[in-house]
C-alpha positions as CSV (number, residue, x, y, z in Angstrom):
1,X,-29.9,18.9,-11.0
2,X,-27.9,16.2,-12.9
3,X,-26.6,17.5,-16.0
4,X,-27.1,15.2,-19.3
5,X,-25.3,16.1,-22.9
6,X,-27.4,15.2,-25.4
7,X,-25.2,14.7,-28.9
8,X,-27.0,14.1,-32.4
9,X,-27.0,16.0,-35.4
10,X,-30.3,16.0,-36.2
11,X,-32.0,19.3,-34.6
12,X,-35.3,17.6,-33.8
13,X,-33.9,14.3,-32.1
14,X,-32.3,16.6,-30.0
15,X,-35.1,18.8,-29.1
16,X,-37.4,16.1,-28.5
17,X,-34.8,14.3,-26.0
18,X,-34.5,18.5,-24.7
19,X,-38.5,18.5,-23.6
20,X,-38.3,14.8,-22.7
21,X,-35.7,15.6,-20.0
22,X,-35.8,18.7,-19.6
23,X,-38.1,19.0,-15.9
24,X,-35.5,16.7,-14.3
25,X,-32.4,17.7,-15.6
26,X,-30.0,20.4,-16.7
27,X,-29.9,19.9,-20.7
28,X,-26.8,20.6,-22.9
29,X,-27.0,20.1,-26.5
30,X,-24.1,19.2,-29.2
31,X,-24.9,18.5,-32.7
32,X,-21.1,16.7,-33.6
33,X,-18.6,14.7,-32.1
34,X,-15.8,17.3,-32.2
35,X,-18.7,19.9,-30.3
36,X,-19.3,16.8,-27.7
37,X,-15.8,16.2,-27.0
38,X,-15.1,20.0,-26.6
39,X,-17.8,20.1,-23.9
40,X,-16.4,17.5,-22.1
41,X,-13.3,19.2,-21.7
42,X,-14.9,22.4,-20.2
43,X,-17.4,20.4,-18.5
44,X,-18.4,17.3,-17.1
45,X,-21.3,15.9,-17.4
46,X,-23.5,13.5,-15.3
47,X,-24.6,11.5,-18.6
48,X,-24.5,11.6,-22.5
49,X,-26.6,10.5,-24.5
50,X,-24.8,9.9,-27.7
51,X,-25.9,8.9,-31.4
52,X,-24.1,6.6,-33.1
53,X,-24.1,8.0,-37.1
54,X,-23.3,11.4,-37.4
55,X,-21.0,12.7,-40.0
56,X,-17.0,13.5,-39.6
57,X,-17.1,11.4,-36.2
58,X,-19.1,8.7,-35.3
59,X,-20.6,7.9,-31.7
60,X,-18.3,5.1,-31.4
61,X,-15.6,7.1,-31.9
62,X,-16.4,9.7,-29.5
63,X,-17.0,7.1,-27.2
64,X,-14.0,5.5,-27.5
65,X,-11.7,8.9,-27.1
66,X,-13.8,9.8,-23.6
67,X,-13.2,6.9,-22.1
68,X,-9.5,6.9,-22.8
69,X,-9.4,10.1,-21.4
70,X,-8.8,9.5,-17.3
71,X,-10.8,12.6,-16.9
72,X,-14.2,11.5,-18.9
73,X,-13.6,7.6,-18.7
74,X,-16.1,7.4,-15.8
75,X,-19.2,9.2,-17.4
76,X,-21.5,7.0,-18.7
77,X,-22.5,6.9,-21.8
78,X,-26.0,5.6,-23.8
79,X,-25.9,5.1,-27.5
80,X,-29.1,6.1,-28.8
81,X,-29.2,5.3,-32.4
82,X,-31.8,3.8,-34.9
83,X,-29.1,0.3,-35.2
84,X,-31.1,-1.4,-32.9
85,X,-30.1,-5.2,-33.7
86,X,-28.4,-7.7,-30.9
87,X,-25.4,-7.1,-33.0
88,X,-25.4,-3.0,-33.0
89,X,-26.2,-2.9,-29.5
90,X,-23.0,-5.8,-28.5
91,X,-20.8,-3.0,-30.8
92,X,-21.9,-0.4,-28.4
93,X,-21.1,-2.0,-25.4
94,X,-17.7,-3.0,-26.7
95,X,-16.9,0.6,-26.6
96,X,-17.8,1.2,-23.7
97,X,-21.8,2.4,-23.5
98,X,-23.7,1.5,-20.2
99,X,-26.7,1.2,-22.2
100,X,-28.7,1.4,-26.0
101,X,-31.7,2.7,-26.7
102,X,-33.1,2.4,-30.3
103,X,-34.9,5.2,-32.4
104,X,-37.5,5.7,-32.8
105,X,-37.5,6.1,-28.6
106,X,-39.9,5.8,-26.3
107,X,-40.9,8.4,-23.6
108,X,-40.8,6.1,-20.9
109,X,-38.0,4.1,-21.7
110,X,-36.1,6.9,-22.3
111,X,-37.1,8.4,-18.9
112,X,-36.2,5.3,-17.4
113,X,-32.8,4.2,-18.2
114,X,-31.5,7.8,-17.6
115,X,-32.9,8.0,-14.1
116,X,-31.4,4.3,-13.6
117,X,-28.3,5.3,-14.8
118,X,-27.9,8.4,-12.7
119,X,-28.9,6.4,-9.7
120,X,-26.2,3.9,-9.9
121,X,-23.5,6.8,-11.1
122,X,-24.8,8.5,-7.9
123,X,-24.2,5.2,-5.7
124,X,-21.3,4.9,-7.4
125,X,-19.9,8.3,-6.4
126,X,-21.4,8.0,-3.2
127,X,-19.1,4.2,-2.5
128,X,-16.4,5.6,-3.7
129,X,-16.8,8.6,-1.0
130,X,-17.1,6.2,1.7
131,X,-14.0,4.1,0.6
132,X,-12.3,7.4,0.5
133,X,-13.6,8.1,4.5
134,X,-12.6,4.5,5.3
135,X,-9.7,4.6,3.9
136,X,-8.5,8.2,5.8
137,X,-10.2,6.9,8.9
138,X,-7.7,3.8,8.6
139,X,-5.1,5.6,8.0
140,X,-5.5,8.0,11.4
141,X,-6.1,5.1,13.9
142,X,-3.0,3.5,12.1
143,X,-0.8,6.4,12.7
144,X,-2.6,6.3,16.2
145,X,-1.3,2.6,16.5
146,X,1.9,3.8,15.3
147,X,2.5,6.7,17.9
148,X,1.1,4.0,20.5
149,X,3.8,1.7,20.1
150,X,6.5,4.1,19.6
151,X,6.0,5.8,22.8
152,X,5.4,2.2,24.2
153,X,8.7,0.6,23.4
154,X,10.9,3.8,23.9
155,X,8.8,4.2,27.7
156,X,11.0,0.9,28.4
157,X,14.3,2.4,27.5
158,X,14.1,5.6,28.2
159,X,12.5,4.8,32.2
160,X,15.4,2.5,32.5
161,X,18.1,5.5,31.6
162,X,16.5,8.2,33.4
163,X,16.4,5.5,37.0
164,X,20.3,4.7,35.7
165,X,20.9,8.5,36.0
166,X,18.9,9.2,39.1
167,X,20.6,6.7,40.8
168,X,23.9,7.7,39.5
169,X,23.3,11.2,40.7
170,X,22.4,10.3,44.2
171,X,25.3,8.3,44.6
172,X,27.3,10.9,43.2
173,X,25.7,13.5,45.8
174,X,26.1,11.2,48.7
175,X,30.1,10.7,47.7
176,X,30.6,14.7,47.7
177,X,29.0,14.7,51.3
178,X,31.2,12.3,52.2
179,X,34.2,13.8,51.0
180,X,33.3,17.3,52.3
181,X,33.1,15.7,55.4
182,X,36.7,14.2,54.8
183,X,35.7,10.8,55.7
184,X,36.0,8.9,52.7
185,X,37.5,5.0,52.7
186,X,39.0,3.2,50.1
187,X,36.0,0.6,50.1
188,X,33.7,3.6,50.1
189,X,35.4,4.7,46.9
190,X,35.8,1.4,45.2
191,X,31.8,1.0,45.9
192,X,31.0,4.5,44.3
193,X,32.9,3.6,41.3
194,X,31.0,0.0,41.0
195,X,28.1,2.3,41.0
196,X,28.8,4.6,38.5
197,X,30.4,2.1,35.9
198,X,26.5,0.4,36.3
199,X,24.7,3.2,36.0
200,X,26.3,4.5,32.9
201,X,26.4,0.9,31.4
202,X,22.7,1.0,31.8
203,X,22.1,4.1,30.3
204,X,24.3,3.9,27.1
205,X,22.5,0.3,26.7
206,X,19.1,1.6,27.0
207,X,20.0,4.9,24.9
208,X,21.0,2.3,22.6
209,X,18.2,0.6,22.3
210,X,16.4,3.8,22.0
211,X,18.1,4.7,18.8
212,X,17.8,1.7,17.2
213,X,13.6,2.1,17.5
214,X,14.2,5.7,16.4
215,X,16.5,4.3,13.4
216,X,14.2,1.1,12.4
217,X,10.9,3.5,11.6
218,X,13.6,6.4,10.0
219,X,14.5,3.4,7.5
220,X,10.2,2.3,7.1
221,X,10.4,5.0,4.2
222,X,12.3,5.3,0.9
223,X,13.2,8.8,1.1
224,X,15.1,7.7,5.0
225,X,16.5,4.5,4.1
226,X,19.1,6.6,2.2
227,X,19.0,4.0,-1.0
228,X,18.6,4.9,-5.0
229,X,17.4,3.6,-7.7
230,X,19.4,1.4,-9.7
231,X,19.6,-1.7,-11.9
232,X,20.0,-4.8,-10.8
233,X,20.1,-8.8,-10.6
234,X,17.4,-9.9,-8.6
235,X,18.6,-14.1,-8.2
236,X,22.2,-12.2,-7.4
237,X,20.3,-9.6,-4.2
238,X,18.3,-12.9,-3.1
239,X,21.9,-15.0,-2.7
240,X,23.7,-12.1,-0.8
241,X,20.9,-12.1,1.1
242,X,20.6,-15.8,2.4
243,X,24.6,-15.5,2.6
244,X,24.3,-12.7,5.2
245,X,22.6,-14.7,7.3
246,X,23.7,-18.0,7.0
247,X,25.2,-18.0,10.6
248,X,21.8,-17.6,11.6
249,X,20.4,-20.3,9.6
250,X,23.3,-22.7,10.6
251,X,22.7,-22.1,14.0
252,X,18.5,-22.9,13.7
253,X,19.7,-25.5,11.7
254,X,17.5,-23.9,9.5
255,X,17.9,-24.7,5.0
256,X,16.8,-22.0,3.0
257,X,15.5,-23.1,-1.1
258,X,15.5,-20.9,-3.6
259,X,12.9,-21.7,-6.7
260,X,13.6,-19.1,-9.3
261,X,12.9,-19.9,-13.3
262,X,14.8,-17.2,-14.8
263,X,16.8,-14.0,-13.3
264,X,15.1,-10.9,-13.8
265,X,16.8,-7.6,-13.3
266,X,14.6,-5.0,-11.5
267,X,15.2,-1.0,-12.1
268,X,14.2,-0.2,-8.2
269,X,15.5,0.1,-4.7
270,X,17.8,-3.0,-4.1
271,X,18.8,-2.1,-0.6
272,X,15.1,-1.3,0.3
273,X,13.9,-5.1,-1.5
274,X,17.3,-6.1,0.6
275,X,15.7,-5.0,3.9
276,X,12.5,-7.1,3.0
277,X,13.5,-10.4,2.3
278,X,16.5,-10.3,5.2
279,X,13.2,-9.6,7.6
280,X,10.9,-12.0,6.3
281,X,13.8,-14.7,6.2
282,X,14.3,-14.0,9.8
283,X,10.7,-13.9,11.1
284,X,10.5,-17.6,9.6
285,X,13.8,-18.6,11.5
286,X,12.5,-16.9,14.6
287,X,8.8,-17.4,14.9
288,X,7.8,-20.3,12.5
289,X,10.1,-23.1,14.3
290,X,9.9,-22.6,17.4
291,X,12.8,-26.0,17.5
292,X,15.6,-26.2,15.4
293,X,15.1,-27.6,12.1
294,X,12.9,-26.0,9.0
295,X,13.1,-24.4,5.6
296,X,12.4,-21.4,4.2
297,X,11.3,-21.6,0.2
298,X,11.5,-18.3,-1.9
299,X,10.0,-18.8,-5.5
300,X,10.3,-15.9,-7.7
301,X,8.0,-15.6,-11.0
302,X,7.8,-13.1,-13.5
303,X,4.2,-11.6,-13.6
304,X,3.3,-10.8,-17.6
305,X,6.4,-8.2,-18.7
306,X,6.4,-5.2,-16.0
307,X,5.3,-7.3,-12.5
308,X,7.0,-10.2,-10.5
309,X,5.8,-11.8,-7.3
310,X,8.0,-13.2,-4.2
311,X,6.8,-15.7,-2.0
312,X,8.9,-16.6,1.3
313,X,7.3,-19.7,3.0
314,X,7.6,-21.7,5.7
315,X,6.1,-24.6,7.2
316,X,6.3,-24.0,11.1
317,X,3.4,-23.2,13.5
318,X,1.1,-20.8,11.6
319,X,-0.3,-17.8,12.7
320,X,-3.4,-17.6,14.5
321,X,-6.7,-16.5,12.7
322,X,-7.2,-14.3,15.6
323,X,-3.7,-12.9,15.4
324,X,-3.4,-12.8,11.7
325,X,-4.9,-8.9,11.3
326,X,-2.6,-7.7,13.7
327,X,0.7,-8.7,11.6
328,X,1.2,-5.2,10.6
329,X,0.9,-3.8,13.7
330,X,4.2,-1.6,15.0
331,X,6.3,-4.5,17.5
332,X,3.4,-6.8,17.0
333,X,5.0,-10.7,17.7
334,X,3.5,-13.6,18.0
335,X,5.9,-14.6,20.3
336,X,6.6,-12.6,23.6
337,X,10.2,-11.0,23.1
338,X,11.2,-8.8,26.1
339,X,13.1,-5.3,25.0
340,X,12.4,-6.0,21.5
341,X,13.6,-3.2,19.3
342,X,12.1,-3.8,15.8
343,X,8.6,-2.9,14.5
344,X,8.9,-6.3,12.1
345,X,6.1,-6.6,9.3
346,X,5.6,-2.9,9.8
347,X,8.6,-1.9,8.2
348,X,8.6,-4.5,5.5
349,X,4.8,-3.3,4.4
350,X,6.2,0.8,4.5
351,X,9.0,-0.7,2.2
352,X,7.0,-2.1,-0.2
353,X,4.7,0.1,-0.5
354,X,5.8,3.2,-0.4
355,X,9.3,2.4,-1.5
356,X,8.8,-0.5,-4.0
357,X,5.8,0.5,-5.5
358,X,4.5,-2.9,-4.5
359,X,2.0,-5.1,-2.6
360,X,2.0,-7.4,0.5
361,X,-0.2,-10.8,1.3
362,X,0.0,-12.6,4.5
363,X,-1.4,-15.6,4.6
364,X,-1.4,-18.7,7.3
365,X,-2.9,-22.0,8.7
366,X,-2.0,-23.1,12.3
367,X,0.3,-26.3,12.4
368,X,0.8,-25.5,8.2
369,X,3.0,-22.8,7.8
370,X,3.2,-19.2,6.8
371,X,3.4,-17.3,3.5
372,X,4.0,-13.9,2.3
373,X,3.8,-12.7,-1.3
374,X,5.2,-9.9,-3.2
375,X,3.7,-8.4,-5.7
376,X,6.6,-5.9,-7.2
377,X,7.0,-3.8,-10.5
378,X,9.9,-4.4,-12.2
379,X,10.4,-1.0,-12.6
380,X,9.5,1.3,-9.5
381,X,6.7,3.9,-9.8
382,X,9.3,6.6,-9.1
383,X,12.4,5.8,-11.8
384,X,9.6,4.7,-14.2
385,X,8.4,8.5,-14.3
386,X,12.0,9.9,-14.9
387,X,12.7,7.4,-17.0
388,X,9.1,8.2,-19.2
C-alpha cells in the first residue's frame, strides 16, 4: 500500500485523517516539522499531508526544505490548513504543494484528492520507467548500429589486404617453384617484383585505412581523444580553426563569416570543441555545395552566465526529411563516398556530449540550407566538479 505522512500538531487532526485513510493506506504520523523532516530522511513517503501552522516550523517551511532536497523534491505535498482563502491556497502553491485542502475537511474530499494524487505520482513513476526502458533500448540498437558499421567499413579494408596477401603469397610460391626448378628469366623476375611491390602497396593502404576508422571512434570519447581541460579563448579556437582549413575553403571557393558579440573564454576541452567545428565546417564545404561557391556563418552567443550556443550554417542543398534522423548514424553521408573513413556527425555528437558536457540540434530544409547548434557550458561538467 502507498504510504502517506500525515504532519499536524494537533493529536486529533491527525487521528481523524489516521481512520480516514487508514483502510487504503499505510499511515505515519508526525506532530512537528523537525519530526516530519526526520522521517523523510529515513523514509520516503508516497504523500504528506502537511499543516501549515504548527509551532517552531511552519508547513511552508518544511515544504520548502523537502523540495530543495533532490531526494524528497518529488514527493508531493498537500497543505491541509484551516487558511483556506484564494490567497492562502496561491501561498501554498508557491512552495511547492500539489494541492490544499481547508479545515475543517471533508471525508470525501479528503479521500479524493489523495487517491488523485497517488494516481498521477504513480503514472508519473510509471513514464518515467518507460523513458528509462526507451532510453536503454536506444542506447542497445545504437551500439548495435555502431558495431554494424564498424565491421562494415573495416570489411572493405581488411578484404582488400587479406586478397593483396593471398595474391602476394601465391606469387611468391609460384617464384620458389620456379627457382627450385632453375628456370628463372629476368622478365620472370622483373614480373614477380611488379607483383609484390602491388600487393604490399595495397595492403599498407588498406591497413591504413583500417587504422584511421579504428583511430576516428578511439577519439569519439574524451577520455581517448587524449585532451585536458584548460582555459581558453573561444573567438581565438574558432580563427585557428577556419585558418587550418583555408586551403580547403579556397579551393571550394567557399567564405567562411564569423558573427561573434563578445569573446568568451570557456574552462573545457579546446582540442575536443576543435574537433567539432573543423567537422562541421567541412561537412558544409563537402555536402552542402555540391558546386563551388558558398558560405559557412558561425554565430556564437552567450546563453545567461554558465551556457553559450554555436550555430554553423549553411545555405546549400538541405538534408532530406527522410534522411534527417539518420545524421548520427556511424559513416551515414548523404552523399555516396566510396572508402570513406570517418563516422562524421557521429563523432561530433560523442564529443559534445560526453566530452563537452553539451547538446547537439540538426536542423534542415531542402534547397535552404543546413544548421547545427551547440548548446555548451562554459565550464565542462567534469572541471566544474574539481573546481567546486
Amino acid at each position: 500500500m502507498p504510504l502517506i505522512l500525515v504532519v499536524d500538531d494537533q493529536p486529533s487532526n491527525i487521528h481523524a485523517l489516521y481512520q480516514l485513510l487508514v483502510d487504503d493506506c499505510e499511515v505515519s504520523m508526525a506532530t512537528s516539522g523537525a519530526e516530519a523532516l526526520a522521517f523523510c530522511a529515513q523514509q520516503l513517503p508516497d504523500l504528506i499531508l502537511l499543516d501549515v501552522l504548527m509551532p517552531e516550523m511552519s508547513g511552508y517551511e518544511v515544504c520548502d526544505r523537502l523540495k530543495a532536497d533532490p531526494r524528497t523534491r518529488a514527493i508531493p505535498v498537500i497543505f491541509v490548513t484551516v487558511q483556506g482563502s484564494a490567497a492562502d491556497e496561491a501561498e501554498g502553491f508557491a512552495h511547492g504543494a500539489v494541492d490544499y485542502i481547508p479545515k475543517p475537511f471533508v471525508d470525501v474530499v479528503v479521500k479524493a484528492r489523495v487517491r488523485t494524487q497517488l494516481a498521477l505520482k504513480l503514472a508519473s513513476e510509471s513514464f518515467a520507467r518507460s523513458q528509462i526502458e526507451l532510453f536503454q533500448r536506444d542506447k542497445l540498437a545504437s551500439v548495435g548500429r555502431t558495431i554494424a558499421g564498424i565491421a562494415q567499413e573495416l570489411s572493405s579494408p581488411l578484404g582488400n589486404a587479406l586478397i593483396s596477401a593471398c595474391t602476394l603469397q601465391d606469387d611468391l610460391a609460384h617464384l620458389r617453384g620456379l627457382s627450385n626448378a632453375g628456370s628463372i628469366k629476368r622478365s620472370d623476375l622483373d614480373k614477380h617484383l611488379r607483383v609484390s611491390e602491388e600487393s604490399v602497396s595495397l595492403v599498407l593502404s588498406n591497413l591504413q585505412r583500417t587504422l584511421s576508422i579504428v583511430d576516428s571512434f578511439m577519439q569519439s570519447t574524451a577520455d581517448n581523444f587524449g585532451d585536458q581541460r584548460r582555459s581558453f579563448s573561444l573567438l581565438e579556437l574558432v580563427h585557428e580553426v577556419v585558418a587550418s582549413l583555408a586551403t580547403m575553403l579556397e579551393a571550394h571557393q567557399v567564405r567562411c563569416e564569423l558573427d561573434a558579440a563578445d569573446d568568451l573564454h570557456l574552462l573545457s576541452f579546446r582540442g575536443a570543441l576543435a574537433k567539432v567545428l573543423s567537422t562541421l565546417i567541412q561537412n558544409a564545404v563537402k555536402h552542402a555545395y555540391r558546386e563551388a561557391g558558398g558560405e559557412v556563418h558561425i554565430r556564437v552567443r552567450p546563453q545567461g552566465t554558465d551556457q553559450l550556443t554555436i550555430t554553423v550554417q549553411d545555405h546549400g542543398v538541405g538534408i532530406a526529411p527522410a534522411l534527417l534522423g539518420r545524421v548520427f548514424d556511424p559513416f551515414f553521408s548523404t552523399r555516396f563516398a566510396p572508402n570513406r573513413s570517418e563516422p562524421g556527425l557521429y563523432i561530433v555528437r560523442n564529443l559534445v556530449t560526453f566530452a563537452l558536457g553539451g547538446q547537439m540540434q540538426v536542423e534542415s530544409t531542402p534547397g535552404v540550407g543546413t544548421t547545427v547548434r551547440l548548446s555548451l557550458p562554459m565550464i565542462s561538467p567534469e572541471a566544474r566538479r574539481a573546481a567546486a
